[in-house]
Structures are given as structure tokens and as C-alpha cells.
C-alpha positions as CSV (number, residue, x, y, z in Angstrom):
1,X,-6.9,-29.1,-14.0
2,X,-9.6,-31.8,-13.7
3,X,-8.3,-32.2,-10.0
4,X,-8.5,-28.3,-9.0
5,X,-12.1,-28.2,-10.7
6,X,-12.6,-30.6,-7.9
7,X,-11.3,-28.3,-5.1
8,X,-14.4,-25.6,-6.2
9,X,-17.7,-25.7,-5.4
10,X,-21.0,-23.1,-5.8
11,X,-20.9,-20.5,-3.4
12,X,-17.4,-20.2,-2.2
13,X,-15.7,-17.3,-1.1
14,X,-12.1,-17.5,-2.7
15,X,-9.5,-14.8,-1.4
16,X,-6.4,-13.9,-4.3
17,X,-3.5,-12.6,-3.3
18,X,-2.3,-9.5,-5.1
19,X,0.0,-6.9,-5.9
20,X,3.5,-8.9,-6.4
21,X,2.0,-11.9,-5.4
22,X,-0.9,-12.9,-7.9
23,X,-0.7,-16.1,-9.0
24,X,-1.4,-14.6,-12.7
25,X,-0.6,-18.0,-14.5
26,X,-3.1,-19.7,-12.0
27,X,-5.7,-17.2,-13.0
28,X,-4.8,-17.4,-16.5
29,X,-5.9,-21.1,-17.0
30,X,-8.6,-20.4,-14.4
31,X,-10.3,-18.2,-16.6
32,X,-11.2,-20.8,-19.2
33,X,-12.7,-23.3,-16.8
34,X,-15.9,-23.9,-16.8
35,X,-16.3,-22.7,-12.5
36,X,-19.4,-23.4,-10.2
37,X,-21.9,-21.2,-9.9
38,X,-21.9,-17.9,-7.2
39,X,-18.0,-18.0,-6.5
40,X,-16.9,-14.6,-4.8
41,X,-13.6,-13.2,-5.0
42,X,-11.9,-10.9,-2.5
43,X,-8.9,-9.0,-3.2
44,X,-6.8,-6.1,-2.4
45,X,-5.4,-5.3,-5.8
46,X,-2.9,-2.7,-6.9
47,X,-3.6,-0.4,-9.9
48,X,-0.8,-1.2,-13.1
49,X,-0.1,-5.1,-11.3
50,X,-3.1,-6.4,-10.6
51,X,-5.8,-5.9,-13.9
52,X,-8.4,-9.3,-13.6
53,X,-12.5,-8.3,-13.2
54,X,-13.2,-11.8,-11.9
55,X,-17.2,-10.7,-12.9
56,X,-16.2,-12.0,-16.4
57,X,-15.7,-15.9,-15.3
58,X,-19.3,-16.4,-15.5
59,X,-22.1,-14.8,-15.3
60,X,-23.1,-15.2,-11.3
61,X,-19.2,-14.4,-9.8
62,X,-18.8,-11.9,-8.4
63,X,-15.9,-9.8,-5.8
64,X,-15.5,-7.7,-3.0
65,X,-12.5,-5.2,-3.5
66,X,-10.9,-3.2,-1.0
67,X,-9.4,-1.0,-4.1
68,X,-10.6,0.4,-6.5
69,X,-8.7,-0.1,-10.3
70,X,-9.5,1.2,-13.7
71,X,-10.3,-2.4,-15.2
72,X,-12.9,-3.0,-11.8
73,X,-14.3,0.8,-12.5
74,X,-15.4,-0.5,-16.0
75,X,-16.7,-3.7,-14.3
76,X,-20.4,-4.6,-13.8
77,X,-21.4,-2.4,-10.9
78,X,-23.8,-4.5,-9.3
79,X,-21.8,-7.6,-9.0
80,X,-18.5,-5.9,-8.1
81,X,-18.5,-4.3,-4.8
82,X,-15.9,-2.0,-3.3
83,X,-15.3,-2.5,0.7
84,X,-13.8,0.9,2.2
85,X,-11.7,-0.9,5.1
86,X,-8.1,0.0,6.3
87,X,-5.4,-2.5,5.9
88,X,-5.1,-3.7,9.5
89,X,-8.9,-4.0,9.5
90,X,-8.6,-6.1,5.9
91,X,-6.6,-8.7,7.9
92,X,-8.9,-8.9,10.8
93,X,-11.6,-9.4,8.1
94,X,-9.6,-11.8,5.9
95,X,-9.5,-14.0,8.8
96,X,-12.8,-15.4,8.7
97,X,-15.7,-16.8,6.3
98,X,-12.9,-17.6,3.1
99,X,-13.2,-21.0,1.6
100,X,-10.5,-20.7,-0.3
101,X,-6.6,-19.1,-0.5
102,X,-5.4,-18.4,-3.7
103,X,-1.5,-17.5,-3.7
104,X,2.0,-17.8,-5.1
105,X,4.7,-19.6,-3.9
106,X,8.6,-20.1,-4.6
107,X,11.8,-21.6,-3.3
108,X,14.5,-19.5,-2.3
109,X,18.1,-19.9,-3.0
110,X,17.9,-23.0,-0.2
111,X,15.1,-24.6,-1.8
112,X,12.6,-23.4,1.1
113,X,9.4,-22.8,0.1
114,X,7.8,-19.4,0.9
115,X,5.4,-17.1,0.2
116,X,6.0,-13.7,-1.6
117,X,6.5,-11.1,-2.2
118,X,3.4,-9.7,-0.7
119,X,2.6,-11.4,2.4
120,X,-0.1,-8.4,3.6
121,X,-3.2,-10.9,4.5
122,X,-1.8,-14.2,3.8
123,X,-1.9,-15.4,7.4
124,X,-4.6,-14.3,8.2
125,X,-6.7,-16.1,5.0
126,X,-4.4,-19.1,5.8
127,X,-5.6,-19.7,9.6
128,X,-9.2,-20.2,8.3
129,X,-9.2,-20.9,4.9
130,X,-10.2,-24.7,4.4
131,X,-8.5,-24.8,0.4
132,X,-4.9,-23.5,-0.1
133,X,-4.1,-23.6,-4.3
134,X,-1.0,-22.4,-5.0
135,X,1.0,-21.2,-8.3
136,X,4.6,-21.7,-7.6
137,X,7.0,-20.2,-9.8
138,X,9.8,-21.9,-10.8
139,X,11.3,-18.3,-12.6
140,X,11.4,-16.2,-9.2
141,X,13.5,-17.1,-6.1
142,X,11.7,-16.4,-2.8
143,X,12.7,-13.3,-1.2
144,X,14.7,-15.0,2.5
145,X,12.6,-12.7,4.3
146,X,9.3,-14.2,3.1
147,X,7.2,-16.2,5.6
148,X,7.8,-20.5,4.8
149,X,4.9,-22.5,4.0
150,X,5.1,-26.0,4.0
151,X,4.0,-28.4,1.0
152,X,1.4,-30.0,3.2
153,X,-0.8,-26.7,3.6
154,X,-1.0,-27.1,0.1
155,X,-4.0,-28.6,-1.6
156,X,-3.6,-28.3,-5.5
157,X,-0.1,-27.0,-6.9
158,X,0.0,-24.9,-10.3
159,X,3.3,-25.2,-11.6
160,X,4.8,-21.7,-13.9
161,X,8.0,-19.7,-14.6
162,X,7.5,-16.6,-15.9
163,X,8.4,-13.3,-14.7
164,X,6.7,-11.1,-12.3
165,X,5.0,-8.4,-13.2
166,X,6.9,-4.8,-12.2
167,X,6.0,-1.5,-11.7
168,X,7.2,1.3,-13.4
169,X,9.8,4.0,-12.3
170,X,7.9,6.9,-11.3
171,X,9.1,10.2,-13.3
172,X,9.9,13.1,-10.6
173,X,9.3,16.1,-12.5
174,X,9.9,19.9,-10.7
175,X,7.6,19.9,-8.0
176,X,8.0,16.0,-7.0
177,X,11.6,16.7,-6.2
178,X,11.0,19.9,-4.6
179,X,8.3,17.8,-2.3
180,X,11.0,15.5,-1.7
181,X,13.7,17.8,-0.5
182,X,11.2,19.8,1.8
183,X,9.7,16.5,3.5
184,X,13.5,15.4,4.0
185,X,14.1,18.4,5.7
186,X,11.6,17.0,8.4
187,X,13.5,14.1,8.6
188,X,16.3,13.7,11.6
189,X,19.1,11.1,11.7
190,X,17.3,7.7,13.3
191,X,14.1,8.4,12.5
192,X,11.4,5.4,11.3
193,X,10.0,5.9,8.0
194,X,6.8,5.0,5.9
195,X,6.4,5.8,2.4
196,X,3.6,5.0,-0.3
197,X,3.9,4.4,-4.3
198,X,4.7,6.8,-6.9
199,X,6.8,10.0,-8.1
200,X,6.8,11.8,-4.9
201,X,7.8,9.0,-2.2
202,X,10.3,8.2,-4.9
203,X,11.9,11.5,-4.6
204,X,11.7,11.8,-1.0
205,X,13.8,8.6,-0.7
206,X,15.9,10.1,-3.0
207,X,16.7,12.7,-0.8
208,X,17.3,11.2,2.5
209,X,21.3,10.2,1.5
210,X,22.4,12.3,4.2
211,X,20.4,11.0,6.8
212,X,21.8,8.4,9.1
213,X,20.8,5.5,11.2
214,X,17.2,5.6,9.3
215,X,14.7,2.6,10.1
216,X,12.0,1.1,7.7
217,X,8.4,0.0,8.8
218,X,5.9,-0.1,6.3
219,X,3.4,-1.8,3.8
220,X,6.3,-1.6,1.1
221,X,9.7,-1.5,-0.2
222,X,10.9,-0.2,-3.3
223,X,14.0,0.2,-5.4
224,X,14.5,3.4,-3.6
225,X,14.0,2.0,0.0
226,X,16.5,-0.5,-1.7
227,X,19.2,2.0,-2.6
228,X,19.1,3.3,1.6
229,X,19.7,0.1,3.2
230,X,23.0,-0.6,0.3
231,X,24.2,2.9,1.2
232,X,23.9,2.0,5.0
233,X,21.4,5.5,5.2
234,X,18.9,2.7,6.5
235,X,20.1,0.7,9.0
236,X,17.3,-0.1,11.9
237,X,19.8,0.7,14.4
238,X,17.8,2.8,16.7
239,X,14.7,0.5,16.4
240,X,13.0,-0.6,19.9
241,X,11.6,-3.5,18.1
242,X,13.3,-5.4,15.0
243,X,16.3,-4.0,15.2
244,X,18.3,-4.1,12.2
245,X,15.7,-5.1,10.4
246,X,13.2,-3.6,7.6
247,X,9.8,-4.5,7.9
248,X,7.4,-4.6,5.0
249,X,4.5,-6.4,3.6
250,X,5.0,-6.4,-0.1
251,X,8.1,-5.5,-2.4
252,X,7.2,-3.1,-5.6
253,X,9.5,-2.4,-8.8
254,X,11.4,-4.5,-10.7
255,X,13.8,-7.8,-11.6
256,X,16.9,-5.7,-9.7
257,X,15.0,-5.1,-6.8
258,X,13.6,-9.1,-6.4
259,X,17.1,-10.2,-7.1
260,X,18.2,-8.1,-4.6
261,X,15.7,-9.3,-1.8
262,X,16.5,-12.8,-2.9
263,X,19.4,-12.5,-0.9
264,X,18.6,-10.0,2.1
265,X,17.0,-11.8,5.1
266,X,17.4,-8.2,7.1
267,X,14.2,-7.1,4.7
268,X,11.2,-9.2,6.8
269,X,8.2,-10.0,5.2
270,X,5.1,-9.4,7.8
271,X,1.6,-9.2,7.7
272,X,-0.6,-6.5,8.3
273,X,-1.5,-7.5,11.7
274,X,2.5,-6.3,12.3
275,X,3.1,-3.6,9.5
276,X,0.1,-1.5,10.3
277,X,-0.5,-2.9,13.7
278,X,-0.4,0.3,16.1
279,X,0.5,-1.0,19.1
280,X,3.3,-2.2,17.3
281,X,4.6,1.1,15.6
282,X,3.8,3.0,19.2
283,X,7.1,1.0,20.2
284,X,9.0,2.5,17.5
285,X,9.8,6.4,18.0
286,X,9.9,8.8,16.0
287,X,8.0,7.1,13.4
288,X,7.3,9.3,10.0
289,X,4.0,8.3,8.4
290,X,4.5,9.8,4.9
291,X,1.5,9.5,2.6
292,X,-0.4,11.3,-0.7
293,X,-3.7,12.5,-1.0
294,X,-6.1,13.3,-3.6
295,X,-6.8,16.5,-1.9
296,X,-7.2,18.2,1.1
297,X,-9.2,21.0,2.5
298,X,-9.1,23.9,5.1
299,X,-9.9,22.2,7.8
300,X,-7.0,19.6,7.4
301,X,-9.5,16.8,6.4
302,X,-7.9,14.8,4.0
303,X,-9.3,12.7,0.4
304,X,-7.1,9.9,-0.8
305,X,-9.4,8.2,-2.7
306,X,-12.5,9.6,-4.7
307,X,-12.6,12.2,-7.7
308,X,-15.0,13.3,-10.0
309,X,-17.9,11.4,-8.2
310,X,-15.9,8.5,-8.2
311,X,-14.1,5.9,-5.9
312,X,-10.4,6.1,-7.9
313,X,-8.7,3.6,-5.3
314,X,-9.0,2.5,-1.7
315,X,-8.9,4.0,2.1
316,X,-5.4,2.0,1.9
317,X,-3.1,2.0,4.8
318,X,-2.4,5.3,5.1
319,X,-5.2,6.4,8.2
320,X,-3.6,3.2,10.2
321,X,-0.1,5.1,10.0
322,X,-1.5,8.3,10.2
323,X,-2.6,7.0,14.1
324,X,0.1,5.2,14.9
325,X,2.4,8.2,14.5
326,X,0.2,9.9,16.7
327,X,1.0,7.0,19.4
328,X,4.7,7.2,18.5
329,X,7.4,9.1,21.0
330,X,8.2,11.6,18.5
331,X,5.7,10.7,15.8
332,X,4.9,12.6,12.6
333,X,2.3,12.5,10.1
334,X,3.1,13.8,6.7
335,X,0.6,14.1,4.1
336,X,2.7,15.2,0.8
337,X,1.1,16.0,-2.4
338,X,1.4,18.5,-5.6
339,X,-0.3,21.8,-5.0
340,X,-2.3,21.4,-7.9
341,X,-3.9,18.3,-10.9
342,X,-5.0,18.5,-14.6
343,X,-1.9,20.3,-15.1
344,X,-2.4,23.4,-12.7
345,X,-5.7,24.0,-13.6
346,X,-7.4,22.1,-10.3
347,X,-6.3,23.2,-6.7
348,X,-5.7,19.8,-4.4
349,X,-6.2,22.2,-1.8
350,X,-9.6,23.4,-1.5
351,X,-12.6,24.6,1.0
352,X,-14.2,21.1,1.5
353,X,-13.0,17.4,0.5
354,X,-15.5,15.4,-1.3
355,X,-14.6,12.1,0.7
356,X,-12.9,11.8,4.2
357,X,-10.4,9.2,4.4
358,X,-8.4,10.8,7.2
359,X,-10.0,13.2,9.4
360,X,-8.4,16.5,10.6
361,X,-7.2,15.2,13.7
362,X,-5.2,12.5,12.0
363,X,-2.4,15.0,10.1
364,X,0.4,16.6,11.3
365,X,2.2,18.0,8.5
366,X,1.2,19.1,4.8
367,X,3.5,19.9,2.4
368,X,3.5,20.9,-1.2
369,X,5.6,22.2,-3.9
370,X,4.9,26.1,-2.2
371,X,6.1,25.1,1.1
372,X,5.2,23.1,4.8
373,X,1.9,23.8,6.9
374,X,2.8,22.5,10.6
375,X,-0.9,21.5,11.6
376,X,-0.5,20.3,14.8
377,X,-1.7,21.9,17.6
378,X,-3.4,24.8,15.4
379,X,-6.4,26.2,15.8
380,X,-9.1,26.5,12.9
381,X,-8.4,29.9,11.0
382,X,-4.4,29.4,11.9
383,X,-4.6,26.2,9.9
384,X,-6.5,26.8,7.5
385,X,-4.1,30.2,6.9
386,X,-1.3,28.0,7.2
387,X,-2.6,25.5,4.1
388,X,-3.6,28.4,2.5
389,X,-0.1,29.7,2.2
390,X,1.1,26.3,0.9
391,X,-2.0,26.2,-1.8
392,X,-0.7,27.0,-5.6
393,X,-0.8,30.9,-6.1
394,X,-3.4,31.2,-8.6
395,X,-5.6,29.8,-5.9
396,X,-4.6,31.7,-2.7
397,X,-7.7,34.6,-3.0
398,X,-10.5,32.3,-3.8
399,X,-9.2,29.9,-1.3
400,X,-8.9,32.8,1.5
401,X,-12.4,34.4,0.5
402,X,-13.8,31.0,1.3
403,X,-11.6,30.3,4.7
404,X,-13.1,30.8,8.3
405,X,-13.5,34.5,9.4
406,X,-13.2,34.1,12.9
């Protein structure tokens, strides 16, 4: 370690990797170093994977996130600072002013060295960065569809083998599936489709089995985007660009699914300069943006990321989907939520959102447990009748005695 320690230096601006690809064992002996003075860390973590408050290295580190976590919510407040930025913005930002690249790295079944499985800034922190230390792990084999990096970008190699760290299977209870089976409904036969993490994205993919000739574009794939392409539901074959392939930027879930990718070099691995790049998606048509929210209010403003007085994630991806829908031939943006939180006793639809992370203009479709509010195009009072009607029962009056009058 005595040659990494020489690799750092006061004041340097160190980018991690994360989700999938956190070089955890790297961190791990990290951690007990005795580290410069004034390091800052950037990362875009994921909440359940990703679970390091770098503050606690020394007293003077500290981090800009571009997500919030529940370890980084307990963190000291003045030294850890949350950056609201979309994704393709993130890369853009990575690009520039980062000292040093923090990753992980493995050989696949040909003993190429690649990055992965989450690839979302990596090029961008690699075209600038001036320090590249890398964890490569000797347990995982490279996904084919990962982006190559050769041994002579790298200046200090961390040797591990240990698993990577997976993410649950998301329970769909009652209203999840009943989400799922309404937003399939909007769903044709060669559509495009994005999807986010969690119970209701899960159950939405679970219902698309009887589409046909599906493509994939998006920040992620998961055991149930998996489960599409087997089945041949997924296919890319209507795609104007990468045809017959399925674009991502990070793989989430577990062993099955990483041995899986291991061995599909259809699934491509691309930065978010590609994945949430709009001129890009405005090639592909009918592209389905499908996203969650937090809640969202008459006007069609939407919150996907502050509650209770509190930032509770990030501004994500989802806005930069949102808009390149728009820009798609046949385009669709589908915000899709439960109708109500803290078990039915909180409406997710209400008067007035207490953050805007997409604006009103930006979503086409809302759906809920109680049914589908086709926002586009509609006027004020019609919209906010329509989300209304979509709102959980018990909420309908208060919501309408608060609406628009006129």
C-alpha cells in the first residue's frame, strides 16, 4: 500500500465509481490509511450497494454526491455536499477538475480486461483524470459488453475476489402489479423501453411477455430486463440505432444475472454521454421513458426526490428520459407510482409538490393503482381532473376542493 499512498496527495479531487462497480475491497484497506489532508470524493452512489461516508477518513475529507443515501443523510452536513445534477450533465461534469479515478476492473471469459459493470461516468473521469487505481477482481468475470481498458491506463492495481454486492428482489404486492399490467397496456409491439429500480418497474417487465420485437435503452438492466431478451420479447429489432442490441450503463441484481451478462455481448455497456444522451434516443422511436416519483401534484409537476424536508435521493436520470421521449417519433413519458405511502395514510398525489424534479411539461402519462391520466395536451383543470381520478379514493374530495376552479 506504501506505493498507492504515494499516488495521493492534499487536496485532490478523487472520483469512485459506484453502484455495481465500487471497488469495495479498495475502499476497504483505504479506510485504514493514514490519507493527505483535504481529499474530496465524488460519487453517484446507489442506496442498499453503495454505503461508504468518506467524511469519516479523516477529519478534513470531504464529498460531493449526486445522491442522496441513508448512511450520507446521517453524515456531517457541512462537509458532505449533495449536487442536484442529471445524469448526462454528471458526465459532462465528471470530465473535468478529477485528480483521480477510482474503479473496478475484471477479465472476461477471454482474459480481456474491462471495466464493469457500471460504466455510467467512467469515460468521462478517465479522459482527464491524471491517476487511474483500480481493484480488479479476480471472483467476477467482465460482462463482454463492458468497455476494455488497457493495463497501461492503470497506475496502482488492488488485487481482490470476492463477490459483488446485489440488490434485492423487489416484492410486488397488489397495487405494484396492478401498475405493471396498466403501464403494459401502453406498451405496443417494437416499442423502446426505460425502466428504473424497484417493485414496480419489476412488475411492469413482468408483464410485457406478450409484447414483441421490444428494444432496451436505458441507465440499467435487471434480472427482469434479463428474463425479455431470453424469451426473445426484447430483441432490438426495430431499433434505428444499435440494432440488436441493449444498451445500458450499469447491471443491478444478482450472481444469475452477472453470470448471465458474462456471456452476452448483445447487452452494451455505454456511458451516459450515450444512455441518456437525447440526441441519441431522438433516433430511436417510440421510446417509453418509464419512471417513479415521490409524488406529484395537480398541475402534473413531479417530486422524485425530497420528503419530509429532506433530500431522500437524487434528480437521477429520469428528467433526461423524460425529454428525450418528448424528441422521440412516437415518444412517451410514463411517470408510475402507488397512489398512496405510509401505508394509505399519505396521498402521492397532492395540490403542490414540495421539490420539482420534472416540471409539468416533461410528463405524458401518470398512472397509479386507480387507473391512467393521459396528460398530454391537456389543459390545467382537465389535468388536474384527470390525476384527480387516478388519486387514492379517500383523497378524491380534499384533492378536488383544492383543484383549479376555472
Amino acid at each position: 500500500m506504501a506505493e498507492l499512498a504515494e499516488l495521493l496527495a492534499p487536496g485532490q479531487r478523487i472520483f469512485v465509481a459506484g453502484s455495481s462497480n465500487e471497488p469495495t475491497a479498495l475502499l476497504e484497506a483505504m479506510a485504514q490509511m493514514q490519507l493527505p489532508k483535504d481529499l474530496h470524493f465524488l460519487q453517484f452512489p446507489i442506496a442498499g450497494l453503495n454505503g461508504v461516508d468518506f467524511t469519516t477518513w479523516n477529519d478534513s475529507a470531504g464529498l460531493t454526491t449526486f445522491f442522496m443515501t441513508p448512511t450520507l443523510a446521517k453524515a456531517d452536513v457541512q462537509r458532505v455536499h449533495y449536487l442536484p445534477m442529471q445524469m448526462r450533465a454528471v458526465f459532462d461534469y465528471l470530465a473535468k477538475d478529477v485528480d483521480v479515478c477510482l474503479l473496478q476492473v475484471a477479465h472476461d471469459r477471454n482474459g480481456v480486461l474491462r471495466v464493469g459493470p457500471n460504466v455510467d461516468f467512467v469515460a468521462a473521469v478517465l479522459s482527464g483524470a491524471r491517476i487511474v487505481i483500480a481493484e480488479l477482481n479476480r471472483h467476477i468475470v467482465a460482462p463482454l459488453g463492458c468497455p476494455r481498458i488497457e493495463s497501461a491506463q492503470i497506475d496502482y492495481l488492488f488485487e481482490s475476489d470476492r463477490s459483488l454486492a446485489t440488490m434485492a428482489t423487489p416484492k410486488i404486492d397488489e397495487a405494484a402489479q396492478s401498475i405493471g399490467k396498466l403501464v403494459a397496456g401502453l406498451i405496443n409491439d417494437g416499442d423502446c423501453v426505460q425502466t428504473g429500480i424497484g417493485a414496480i418497474p419489476a412488475a411492469i417487465l413482468n408483464e410485457l411477455s406478450a409484447k414483441n420485437d421490444l428494444g432496451l435503452h436505458g441507465g440499467l438492466i435487471d434480472a427482469g430486463g434479463m428474463r425479455l431478451i431470453e424469451a426473445g420479447n426484447v430483441n432490438g429489432a426495430r431499433k434505428a440505432i444499435d440494432r440488436g442490441l441493449h444498451i445500458t450503463g450499469m447491471a443491478l441484481g444478482d450472481s444469475e444475472l452477472f453470470d448471465w451478462l458474462a456471456d452476452q455481448p448483445s447487452v452494451v455497456f455505454r456511458g451516459a454521454d450515450h444512455t441518456h444522451e437525447v440526441s441519441a434516443i431522438a433516433e430511436l422511436d417510440n421510446f417509453v421513458s418509464i419512471n417513479s416519483a415521490v409524488e406529484v401534484d395537480l398541475f402534473g409537476q413531479v417530486n422524485a426526490e425530497f420528503a419530509g424536508g429532506k433530500q431522500i435521493s437524487g434528480t437521477g436520470g429520469s428528467v433526461d428520459f423524460m425529454r428525450a421521449a418528448k424528441a422521440s417519433k412516437g415518444g412517451r413519458s410514463i411517470v408510475a407510482m402507488n397512489a398512496t405511502a405510509r401505508g394509505g395514510t399519505v396521498s402521492r398525489i397532492v395540490p403542490q409538490v414540495d421539490m420539482v424534479t420534472a416540471l409539468r411539461t416533461d410528463v405524458d402519462i401518470v398512472v397509479t393503482e386507480f387507473g391512467v391520466a393521459q396528460l398530454k395536451n391537456l389543459p390545467n383543470r382537465q389535468r388536474q381532473d384527470a390525476l384527480i381520478e387516478i388519486a387514492a379514493p379517500q383523497f378524491r374530495d380534499e384533492l378536488l376542493e383544492g383543484s383549479l376552479k376555472s
